[in-house]
LUMRO-621280 format. One record per residue (C-alpha): z, y, x. Coordinates in steps of 0.5 Angstrom, whole numbers, plus 500, padded with zeros to 3 digits. Layout:
N
ZYX
...
//
This chain:
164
836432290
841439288
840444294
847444295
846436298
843434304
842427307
845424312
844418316
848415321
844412327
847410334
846414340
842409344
838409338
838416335
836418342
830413343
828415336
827423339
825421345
819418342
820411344
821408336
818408331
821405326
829404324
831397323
837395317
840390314
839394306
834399304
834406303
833408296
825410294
827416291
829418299
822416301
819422304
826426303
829429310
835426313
839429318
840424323
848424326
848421332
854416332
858413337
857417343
854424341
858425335
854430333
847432328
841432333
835432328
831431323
826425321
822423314
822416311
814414309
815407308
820402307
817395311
821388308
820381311
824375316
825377322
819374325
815379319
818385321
817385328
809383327
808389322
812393327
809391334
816390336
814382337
810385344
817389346
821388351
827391347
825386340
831381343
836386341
832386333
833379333
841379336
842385331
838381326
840374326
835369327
835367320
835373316
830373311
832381309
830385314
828392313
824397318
824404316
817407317
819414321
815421321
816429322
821428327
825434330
830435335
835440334
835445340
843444340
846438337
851440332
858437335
862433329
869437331
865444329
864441322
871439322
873446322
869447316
873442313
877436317
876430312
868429312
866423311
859421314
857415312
855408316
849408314
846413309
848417303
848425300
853429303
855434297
860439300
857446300
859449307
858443311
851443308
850451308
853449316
848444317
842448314
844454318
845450325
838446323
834454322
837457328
835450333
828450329
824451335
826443336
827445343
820442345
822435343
818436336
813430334
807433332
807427326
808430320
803426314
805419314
801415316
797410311
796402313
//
């Protein structure tokens, strides 16, 4: 990756936020991320409600199976919440991915759309994930992401991948 370009990943709110809370582990899709993103940094923006960057997290590994699989290799077949997998899912999907998370950071501050959109109005997040390019949003994101690194205490102290 060039160092004017950041990986984002776009994630629900109710989602981002049990993410950074440290109640999930993994984050469920229906397609993979590619494995040259393994291990990078994603910027997490937390879509629908917050509409706003707030945090960081790494990619270890990329789990794929049924759905049944999935929620045996993550533990989520013993959660009360693994209905909404299999809802999200579908009963009979036979590509279901569950990325491994670590090195979570929140921001201190979330980084509110509307202010990139003063940077420049037409950015384009994308709906799962993907490279943002443009070199003021980056430098934006960057300087936002150093001036909030003390994660306001909501820092995960996981930051090797953990091996199975």
């Amino acid at each position: 990756m060039e160092n004017n370009e950041i990986l984002v990943i776009s994630i629900q709110s109710y989602y981002a936020n049990q993410i950074f809370n440290g109640t999930k582990g993994f984050e469920f899709r229906k397609s993979p991320i590619r494995p040259d993103c393994l291990n990078k940094k994603f910027y997490v923006y937390s879509a629908k409600d917050d509409k706003a960057f707030i945090g960081t997290f790494r990619v270890s590994e990329v789990l794929q199976g049924n759905i049944s699989e999935i929620l045996k290799k993550t533990g989520y077949d013993v959660r009360k919440d693994r209905n909404e997998i299999v809802a999200y899912f579908g009963t009979n999907n036979p590509n279901c991915y569950a990325l491994k998370l670590y090195d979570i950071k929140r921001f201190k501050k979330p980084l509110p759309l509307n202010k990139l959109r003063r940077i420049n109005p037409n950015i384009k997040l994308p709906q799962y994930y993907d490279k943002i390019r443009d070199e003021n949003i980056c430098k934006a994101i960057l300087e936002h992401e150093s001036k909030n690194n003390d994660f306001g205490g909501n820092f995960q102290n996981n930051t090797t991948p953990e091996r199975c």
